[in-house]
C-alpha positions in Angstrom: 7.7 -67.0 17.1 4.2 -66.3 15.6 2.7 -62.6 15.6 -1.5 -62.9 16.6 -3.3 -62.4 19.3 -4.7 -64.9 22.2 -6.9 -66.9 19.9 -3.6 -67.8 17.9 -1.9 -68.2 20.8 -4.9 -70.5 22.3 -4.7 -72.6 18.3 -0.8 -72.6 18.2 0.3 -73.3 22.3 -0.8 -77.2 22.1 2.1 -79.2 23.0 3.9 -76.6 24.9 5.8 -77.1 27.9 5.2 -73.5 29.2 3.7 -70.0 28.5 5.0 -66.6 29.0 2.4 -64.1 28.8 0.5 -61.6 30.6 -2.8 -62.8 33.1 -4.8 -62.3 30.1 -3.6 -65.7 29.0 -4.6 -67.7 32.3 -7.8 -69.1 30.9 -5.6 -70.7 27.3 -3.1 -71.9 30.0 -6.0 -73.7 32.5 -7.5 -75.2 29.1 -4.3 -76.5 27.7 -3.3 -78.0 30.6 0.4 -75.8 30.1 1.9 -74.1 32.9 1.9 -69.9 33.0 4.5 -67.5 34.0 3.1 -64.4 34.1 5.1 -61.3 32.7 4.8 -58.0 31.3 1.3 -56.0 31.6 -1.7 -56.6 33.1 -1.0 -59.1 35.6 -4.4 -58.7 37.7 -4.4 -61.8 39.2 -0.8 -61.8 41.5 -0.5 -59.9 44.4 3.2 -57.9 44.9 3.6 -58.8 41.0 4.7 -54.9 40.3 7.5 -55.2 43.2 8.9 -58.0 41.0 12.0 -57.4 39.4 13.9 -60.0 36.8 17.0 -57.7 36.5 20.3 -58.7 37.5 21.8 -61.7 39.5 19.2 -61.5 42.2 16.2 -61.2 39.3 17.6 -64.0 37.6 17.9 -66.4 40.6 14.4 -65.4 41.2 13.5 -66.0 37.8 15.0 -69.2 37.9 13.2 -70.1 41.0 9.7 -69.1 39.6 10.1 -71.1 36.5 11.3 -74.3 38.9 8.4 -73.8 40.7 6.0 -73.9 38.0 7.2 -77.0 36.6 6.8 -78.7 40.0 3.5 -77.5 40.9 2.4 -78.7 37.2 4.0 -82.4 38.0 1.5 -82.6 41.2 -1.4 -81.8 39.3 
């Protein structure tokens, strides 16, 4: 784990697999290439994104899902 903010994130995310961050990260994760899962606050850019929940078994199937999903839609591109 490193402490910055998005311009250490944008030097130190090469060569990840995947990003967890808020929207504010989109344009690091569309230059990098690196897939985004969008959590904690703002996300601006999702619509229904508050009704989300990741608690529990349901949240964490959905979780799962999400994460799946992101890794399949990065393969097409």
């Amino acid at each position: 784990m490193i402490v910055g903010d998005l311009g250490d994130l944008h030097t130190h995310a090469r060569g990840s697999d995947l990003l967890i961050t808020n929207s504010r990260a989109a344009p690091i994760a569309r230059d990098l290439g690196i897939p985004l899962l969008r959590m904690g606050f703002p996300i601006f850019d999702r619509l229904g994104n508050g009704l989300r929940s990741y608690i529990g078994y349901r949240g964490t199937t959905q979780l799962l899902f999400d994460l799946g999903n992101l890794f399949l839609e990065s393969q097409t591109q």
